[in-house]
C-alpha positions in Angstrom: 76.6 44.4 -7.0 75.2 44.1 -10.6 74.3 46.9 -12.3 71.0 46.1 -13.9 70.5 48.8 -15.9 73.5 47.3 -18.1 71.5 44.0 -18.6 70.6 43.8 -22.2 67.6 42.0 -21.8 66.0 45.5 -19.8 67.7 47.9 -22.6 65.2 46.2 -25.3 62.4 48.9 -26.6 59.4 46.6 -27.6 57.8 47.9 -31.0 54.2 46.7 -30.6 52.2 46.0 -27.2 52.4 42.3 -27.5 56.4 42.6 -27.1 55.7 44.8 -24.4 52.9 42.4 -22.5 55.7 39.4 -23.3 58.4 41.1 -21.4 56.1 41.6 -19.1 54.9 38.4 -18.7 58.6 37.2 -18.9 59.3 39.4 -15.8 56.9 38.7 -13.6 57.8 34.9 -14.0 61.5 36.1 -13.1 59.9 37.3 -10.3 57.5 34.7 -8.7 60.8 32.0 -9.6 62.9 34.4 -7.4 60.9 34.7 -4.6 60.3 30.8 -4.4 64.6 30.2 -5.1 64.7 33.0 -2.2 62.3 31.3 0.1 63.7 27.8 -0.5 67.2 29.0 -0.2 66.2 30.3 3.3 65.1 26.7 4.8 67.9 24.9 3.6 69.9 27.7 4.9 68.2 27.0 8.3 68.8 23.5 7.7 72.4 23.8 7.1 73.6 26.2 9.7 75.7 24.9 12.8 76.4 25.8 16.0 79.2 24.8 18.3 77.1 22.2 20.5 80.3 21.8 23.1 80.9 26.0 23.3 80.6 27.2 26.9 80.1 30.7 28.8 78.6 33.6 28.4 77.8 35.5 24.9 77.9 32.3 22.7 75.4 31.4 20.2 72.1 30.0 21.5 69.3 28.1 19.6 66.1 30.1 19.1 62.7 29.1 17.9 62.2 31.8 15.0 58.9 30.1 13.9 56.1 29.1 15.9 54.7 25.8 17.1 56.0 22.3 15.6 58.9 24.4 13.3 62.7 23.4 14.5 65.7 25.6 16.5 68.3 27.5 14.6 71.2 29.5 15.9 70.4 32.7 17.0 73.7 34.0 14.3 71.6 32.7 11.3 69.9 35.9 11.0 72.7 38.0 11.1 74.6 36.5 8.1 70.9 36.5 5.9 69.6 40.1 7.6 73.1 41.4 5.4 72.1 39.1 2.4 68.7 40.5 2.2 69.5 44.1 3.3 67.2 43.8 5.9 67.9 44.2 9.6 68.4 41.4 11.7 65.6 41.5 13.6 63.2 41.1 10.4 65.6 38.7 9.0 64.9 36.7 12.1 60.9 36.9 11.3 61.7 35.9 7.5 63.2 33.0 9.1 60.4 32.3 10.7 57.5 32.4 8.0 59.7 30.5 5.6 59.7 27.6 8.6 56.2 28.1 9.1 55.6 27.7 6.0 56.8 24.5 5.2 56.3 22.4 8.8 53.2 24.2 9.7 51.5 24.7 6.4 52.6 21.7 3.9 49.9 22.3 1.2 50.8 25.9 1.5 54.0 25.1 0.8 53.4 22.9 -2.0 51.1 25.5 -3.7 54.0 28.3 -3.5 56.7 25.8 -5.4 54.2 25.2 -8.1 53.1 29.3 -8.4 49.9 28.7 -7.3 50.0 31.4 -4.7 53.1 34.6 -4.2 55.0 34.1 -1.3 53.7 37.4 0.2 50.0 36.2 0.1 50.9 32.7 1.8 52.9 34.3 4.3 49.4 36.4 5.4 47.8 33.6 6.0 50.4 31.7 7.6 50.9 34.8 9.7 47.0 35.1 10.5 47.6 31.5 12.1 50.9 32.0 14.1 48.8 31.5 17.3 47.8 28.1 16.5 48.8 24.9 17.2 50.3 22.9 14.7 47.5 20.6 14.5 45.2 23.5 14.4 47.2 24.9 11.9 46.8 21.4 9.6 43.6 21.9 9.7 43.1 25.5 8.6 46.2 24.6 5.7 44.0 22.0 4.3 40.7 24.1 4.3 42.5 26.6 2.7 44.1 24.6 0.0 41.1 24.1 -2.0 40.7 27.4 -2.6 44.1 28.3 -3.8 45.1 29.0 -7.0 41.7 29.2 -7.9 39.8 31.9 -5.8 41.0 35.9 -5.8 43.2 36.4 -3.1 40.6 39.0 -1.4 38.0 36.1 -1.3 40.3 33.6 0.6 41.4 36.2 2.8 37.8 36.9 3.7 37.4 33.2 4.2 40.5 32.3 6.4 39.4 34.3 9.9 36.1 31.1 9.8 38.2 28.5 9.6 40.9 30.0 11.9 37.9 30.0 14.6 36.9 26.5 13.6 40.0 25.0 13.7 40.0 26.1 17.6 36.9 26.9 18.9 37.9 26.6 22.5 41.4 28.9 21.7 39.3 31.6 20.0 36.7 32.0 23.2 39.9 32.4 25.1 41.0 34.9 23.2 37.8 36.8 22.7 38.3 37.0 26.7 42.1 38.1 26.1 41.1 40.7 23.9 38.9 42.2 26.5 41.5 43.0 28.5 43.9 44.4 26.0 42.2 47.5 25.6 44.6 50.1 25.0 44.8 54.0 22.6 48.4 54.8 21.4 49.7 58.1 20.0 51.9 57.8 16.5 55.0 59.6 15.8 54.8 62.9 14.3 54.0 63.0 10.2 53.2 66.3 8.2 53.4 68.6 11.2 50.5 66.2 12.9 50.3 62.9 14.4 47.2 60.0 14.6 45.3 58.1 17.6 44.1 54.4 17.6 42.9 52.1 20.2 40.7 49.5 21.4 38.0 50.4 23.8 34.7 49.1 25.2 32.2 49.7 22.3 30.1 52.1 24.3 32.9 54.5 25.5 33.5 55.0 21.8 30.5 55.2 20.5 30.2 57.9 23.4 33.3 59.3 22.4 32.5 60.2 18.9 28.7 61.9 19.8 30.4 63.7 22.2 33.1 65.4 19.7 30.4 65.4 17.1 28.0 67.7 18.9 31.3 70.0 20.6 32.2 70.5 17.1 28.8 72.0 16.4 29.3 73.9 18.6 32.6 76.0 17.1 32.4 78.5 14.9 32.6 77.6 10.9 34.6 80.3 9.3 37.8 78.7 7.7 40.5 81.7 9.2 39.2 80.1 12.8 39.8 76.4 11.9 41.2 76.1 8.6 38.3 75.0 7.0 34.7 74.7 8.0 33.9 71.1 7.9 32.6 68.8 10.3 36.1 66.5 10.2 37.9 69.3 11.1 35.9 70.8 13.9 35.7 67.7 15.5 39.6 67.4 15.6 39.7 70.6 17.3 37.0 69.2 19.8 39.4 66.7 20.4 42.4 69.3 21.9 39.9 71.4 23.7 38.8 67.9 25.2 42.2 66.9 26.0 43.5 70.6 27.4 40.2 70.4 29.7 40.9 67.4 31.2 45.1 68.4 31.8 43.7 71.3 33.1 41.7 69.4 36.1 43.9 66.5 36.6 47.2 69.2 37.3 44.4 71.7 39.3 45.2 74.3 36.8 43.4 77.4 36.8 40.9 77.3 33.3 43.0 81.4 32.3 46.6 79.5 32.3 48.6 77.7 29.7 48.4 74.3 29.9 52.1 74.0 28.9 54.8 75.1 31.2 54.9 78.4 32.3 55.7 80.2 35.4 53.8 80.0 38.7 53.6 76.0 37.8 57.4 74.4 38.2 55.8 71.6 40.4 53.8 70.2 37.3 55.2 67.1 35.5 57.4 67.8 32.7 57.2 66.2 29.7 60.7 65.6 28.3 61.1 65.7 24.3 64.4 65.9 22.7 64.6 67.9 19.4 67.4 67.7 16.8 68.1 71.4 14.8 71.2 72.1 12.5 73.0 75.4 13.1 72.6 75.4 9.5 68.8 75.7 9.3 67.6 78.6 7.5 64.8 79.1 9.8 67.4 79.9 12.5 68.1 83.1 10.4 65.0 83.9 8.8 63.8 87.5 10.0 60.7 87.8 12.0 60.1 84.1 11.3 59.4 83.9 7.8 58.8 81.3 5.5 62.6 79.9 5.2 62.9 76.6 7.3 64.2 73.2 7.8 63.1 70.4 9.3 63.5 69.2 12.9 63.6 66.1 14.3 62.0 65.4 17.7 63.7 62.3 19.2 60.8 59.4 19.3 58.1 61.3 17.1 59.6 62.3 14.2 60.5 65.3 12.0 58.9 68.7 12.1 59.3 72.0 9.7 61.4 74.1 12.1 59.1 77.3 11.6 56.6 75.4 13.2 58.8 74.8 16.4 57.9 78.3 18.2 54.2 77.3 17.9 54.7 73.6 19.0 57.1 74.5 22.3 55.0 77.4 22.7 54.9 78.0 26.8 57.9 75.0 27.4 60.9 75.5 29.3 63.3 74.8 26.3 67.2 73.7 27.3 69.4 73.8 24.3 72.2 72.0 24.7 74.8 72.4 21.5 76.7 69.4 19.8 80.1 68.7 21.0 82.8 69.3 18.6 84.2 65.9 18.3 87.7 66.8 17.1 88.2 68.5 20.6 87.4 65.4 22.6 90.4 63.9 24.2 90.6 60.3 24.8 89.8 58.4 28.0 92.1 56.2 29.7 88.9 53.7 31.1 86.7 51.1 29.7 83.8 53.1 30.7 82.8 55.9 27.5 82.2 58.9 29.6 78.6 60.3 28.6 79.8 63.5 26.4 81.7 60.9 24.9 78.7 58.9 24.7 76.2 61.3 23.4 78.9 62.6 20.5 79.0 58.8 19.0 75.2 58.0 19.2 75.0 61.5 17.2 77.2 60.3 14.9 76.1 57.2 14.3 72.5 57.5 15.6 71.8 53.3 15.3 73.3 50.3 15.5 76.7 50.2 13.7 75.8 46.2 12.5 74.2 46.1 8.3 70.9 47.4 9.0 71.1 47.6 12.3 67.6 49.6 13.0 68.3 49.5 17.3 68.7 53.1 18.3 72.5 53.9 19.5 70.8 55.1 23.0 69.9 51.5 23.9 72.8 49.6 22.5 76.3 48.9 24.3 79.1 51.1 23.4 81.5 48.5 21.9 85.4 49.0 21.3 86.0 48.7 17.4 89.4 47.4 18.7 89.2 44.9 21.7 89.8 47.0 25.3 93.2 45.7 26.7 93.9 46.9 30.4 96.5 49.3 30.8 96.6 50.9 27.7 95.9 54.4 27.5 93.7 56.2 25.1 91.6 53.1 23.6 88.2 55.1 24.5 88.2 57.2 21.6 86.0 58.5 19.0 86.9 56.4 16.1 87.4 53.5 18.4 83.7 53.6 19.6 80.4 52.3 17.8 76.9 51.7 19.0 75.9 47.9 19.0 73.0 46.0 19.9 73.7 43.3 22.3 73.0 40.1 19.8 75.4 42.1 17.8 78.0 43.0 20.0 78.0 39.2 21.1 78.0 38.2 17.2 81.7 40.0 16.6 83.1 38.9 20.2 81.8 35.1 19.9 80.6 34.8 16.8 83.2 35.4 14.1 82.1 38.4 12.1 85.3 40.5 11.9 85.0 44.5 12.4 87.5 47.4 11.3 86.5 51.3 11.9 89.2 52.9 9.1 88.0 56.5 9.8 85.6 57.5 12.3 82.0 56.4 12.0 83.1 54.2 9.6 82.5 50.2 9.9 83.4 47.9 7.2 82.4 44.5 8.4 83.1 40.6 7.1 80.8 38.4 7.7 82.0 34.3 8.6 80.8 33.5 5.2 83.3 35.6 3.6 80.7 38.7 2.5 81.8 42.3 3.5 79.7 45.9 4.5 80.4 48.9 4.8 78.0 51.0 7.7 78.2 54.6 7.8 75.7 57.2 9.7 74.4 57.6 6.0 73.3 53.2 5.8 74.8 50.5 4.5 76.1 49.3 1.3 77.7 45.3 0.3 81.1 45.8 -0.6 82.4 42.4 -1.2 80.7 39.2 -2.3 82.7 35.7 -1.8 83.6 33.8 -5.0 81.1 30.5 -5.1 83.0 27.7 -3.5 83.6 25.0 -5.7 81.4 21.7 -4.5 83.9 18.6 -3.4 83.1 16.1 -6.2 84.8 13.3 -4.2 82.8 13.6 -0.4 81.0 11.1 -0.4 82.8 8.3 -2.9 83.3 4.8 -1.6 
């Protein structure tokens, strides 16, 4: 990879501001001209890329529609080779596919506008986004209502403007998903972040407008003094309404007495369990710390997120907690079958926690366990360690049928070449480009009489 820091043109000090607004200037052109030459690369890469149309049987490259209505098939591989191009993973390579086709067969003037910098890639990619659920037609139509705006109106304002004309262009698709978004009520939980995690939803109107005067006038009702609730604002009273709300209603769904625990505790072994996995080194200084003081690390609880560890004995206060130590891996023999025995397992998806692939982002829990080295009957120890590595199925069908070409040199180690020629190397700490193909040189005489 170039190292841009050696580029002359970034090691000049401008003397006056003007030289400093120039190179300015003269880098946010680079930029905008990149972005096109990266979006235009893309379609032509889409248009270019072949599958084997006679291949038959299972695990072989399929066509997939990437974009949305009235955009063309490509080969399911495509977004593994540009996913490691990009440094993205393949499954958002797969959606960059898909704007970039969307883009051009969906929204033409769009399109037009980004080649001649009217509009940055990002912004026209909102907007194409905003209309995924149309038609093409219906798409046309909101493309060329938009278009007179572009180039010419702030960003904000034609953002404002597009949700109008996204209705227009459909009146009888928006009423039916008006009716659609009736019935997607839903309130999710986040992962944990800072010790703490959020709530959203969609509800009917009236249940949350009841919601909030309901928490509004509990939290009027608890005491002010900051060493009760950290602080004696309304915000933060009302969050605390919020658990007492919550622990109320556990309470009376589990018939819990209103003097116990609502966690798990003794008396109660018939209530439902919650399971939550969390992740501690033996290093951690909390682990050591007398009486709990203010040394710690951080923990990570599988699914949520991370956690300071000194906050752990408040968080699994009343939990039955199961610790299960780490398997040494240099004392696990190998097995004989093609089946990873689960301490086996569990070792390797520690090791490498995702998807072994470049920027794989699937966790190792729900990928196959795939032999680095093909599995040949009657050969002992090929179930090994540093024969083992978590892949995702589009993956693991990628390196069997597709010709990407894998090597594990040490264990948890996975240098990769891609059919193109460009090498990675995955380890559990990401992934870095290791090799980049020499430009082929173009065949001067295809195509001569």
């Amino acid at each position: 990879m170039e190292d841009l820091t050696r580029v002359p043109s970034l090691l000049v000090d401008p003397k006056t501001s003007s030289e400093a607004f120039d190179a300015l200037n003269h880098a946010h052109r680079q930029l905008v001209a990149a972005e096109v030459a990266e979006l235009v690369a893309i379609t032509h890469a889409a248009d270019l890329w072949q599958i084997d149309p006679t291949a038959v049987g299972e695990g072989i490259e399929a066509l997939m529609r990437p974009g949305h209505d009235g955009t063309p098939e490509v080969g399911e591989f495509l977004g593994l080779e540009i996913g490691g191009l990009l440094g993205i993973s393949p499954q958002s390579a797969i959606c960059r596919i898909g704007d970039a086709l969307d883009l051009r067969h969906r929204h033409p003037l769009l399109w037009k506008a980004i080649l001649a910098g009217k509009i940055r890639v990002w912004q026209a990619t909102k907007i194409c986004a905003a209309c995924s659920h149309l038609s093409s037609e219906a798409a046309l139509k909101v493309d060329r209502a938009m278009s007179t705006g572009v180039g010419k109106l702030p960003f904000p304002r034609l953002m404002k403007a597009l949700p109008g004309q996204i209705v227009a262009a459909d009146t009888e698709l928006a009423r039916h998903r008006a009716e659609a978004r009736r019935q997607a009520r839903h309130v999710r939980v986040s992962r944990i972040e800072d010790g703490h995690v959020s709530f959203w939803g969609l509800v009917n109107p009236v249940d949350g407008i009841m919601f909030d005067h309901v928490l509004s006038q509990l939290a009027k009702t608890l005491p002010t003094k900051p060493e009760v609730f950290a602080g004696a604002d309304l915000d933060r009273r009302r969050a605390a309404a919020f658990g007492m709300l919550v622990r109320d209603a556990y309470r009376r769904i589990h018939d819990i007495p209103t003097d116990t625990p609502t966690r798990q505790g003794a008396g109660h072994s018939d209530r439902p369990i919650h399971t939550l996995v969390v992740h501690i080194s033996a290093a951690d200084p909390a682990l050591s710390a007398i009486d709990r003081g203010p040394a710690t690390g951080v923990a990570r609880v599988e699914d949520w997120g991370p956690i300071l560890t000194n906050q752990l004995p408040r968080f699994l206060a009343g939990s039955k907690v199961i610790i299960r130590p780490v398997i040494d891996p240099t004392q696990m023999a190998p097995a004989d079958a093609y089946e990873t025995p689960t301490r086996m397992r569990f070792a390797v998806e520690q090791r490498n926690p995702v998807d072994v692939f470049p920027w794989g982002t699937r966790k190792a829990s729900r990928c196959d366990m795939d032999h680095t080295i093909p599995y040949v009957d009657g050969l002992p120890g090929q179930t090994r360690l540093d024969n083992l590595g978590p892949l995702s199925r589009k993956t693991h069908r990628a390196k069997t049928h597709g010709r990407w070409k894998l090597e594990q040199p040490t264990s948890g180690v996975f240098r990769w070449t891609s059919p193109h020629g460009y090498r990675y190397e995955v380890t559990p700490s990401g992934t870095t480009q290791i090799l980049i193909p020499a430009p082929q040189p173009c065949d001067v005489s295809a195509g001569r009489a």
